[in-house]
KOLBA-343510 format. One line per field, with one value per residue (C-alpha): residue number from 1; residue in one letter; x negated, y, z. Coordinates in pm, 1 decimal. Each point is the difference from the previous one (the first is absolute). Layout:
// KOLBA-343510
num	NUM,...
residu	A,...
xx	X,...
yy	Y,...
zz	Z,...
END
This chain:
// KOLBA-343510
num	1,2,3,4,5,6,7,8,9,10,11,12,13,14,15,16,17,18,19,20,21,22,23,24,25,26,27,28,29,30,31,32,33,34,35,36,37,38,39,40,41,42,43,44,45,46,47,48,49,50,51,52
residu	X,X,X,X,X,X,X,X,X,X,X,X,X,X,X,X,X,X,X,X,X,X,X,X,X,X,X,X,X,X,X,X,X,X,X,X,X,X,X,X,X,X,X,X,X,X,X,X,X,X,X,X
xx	532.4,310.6,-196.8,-250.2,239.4,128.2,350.2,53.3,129.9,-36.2,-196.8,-313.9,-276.4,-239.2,275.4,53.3,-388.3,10.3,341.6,-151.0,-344.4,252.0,148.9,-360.6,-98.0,305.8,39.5,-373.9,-33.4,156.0,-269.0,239.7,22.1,-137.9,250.0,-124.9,-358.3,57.8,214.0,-315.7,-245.4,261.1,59.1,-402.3,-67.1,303.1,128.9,315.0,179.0,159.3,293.9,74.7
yy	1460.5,-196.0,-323.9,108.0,149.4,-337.3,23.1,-247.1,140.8,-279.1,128.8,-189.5,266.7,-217.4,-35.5,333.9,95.2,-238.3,150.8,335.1,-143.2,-164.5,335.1,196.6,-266.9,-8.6,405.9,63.7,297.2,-36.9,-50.8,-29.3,273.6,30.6,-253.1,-299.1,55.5,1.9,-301.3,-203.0,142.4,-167.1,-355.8,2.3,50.6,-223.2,329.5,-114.0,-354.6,-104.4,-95.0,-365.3
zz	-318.6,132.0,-13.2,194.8,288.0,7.2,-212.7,-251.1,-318.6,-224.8,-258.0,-102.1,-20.2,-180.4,-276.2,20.4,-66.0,-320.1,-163.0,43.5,-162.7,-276.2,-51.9,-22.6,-251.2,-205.0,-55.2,-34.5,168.9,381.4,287.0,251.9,267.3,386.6,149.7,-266.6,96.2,362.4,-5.8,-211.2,266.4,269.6,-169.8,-50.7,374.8,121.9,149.5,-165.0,-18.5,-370.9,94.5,-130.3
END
């Protein structure tokens, strides 16, 4: 990911996790794909900073 190759690009990834959680919650039926469950795995490790 960007982040991780050092660019900033300003998006919060932690927020990001929780709208896509928001989303799964609110339609019912979405589990999110690949990407959300690889970013979770990162912000669990501290592989990834939040951005603040």
């Amino acid at each position: 990911m960007l982040n991780q190759m050092g660019f900033d690009t300003g998006i919060d990834l932690g927020k990001l996790a929780a709208a896509a959680d928001l989303v799964a919650e609110l339609a019912g039926n979405c589990e999110g794909g690949n990407a959300s469950a690889w970013i979770k795995r990162q912000l669990e490790k501290g592989d990834l900073a939040s951005a603040s």
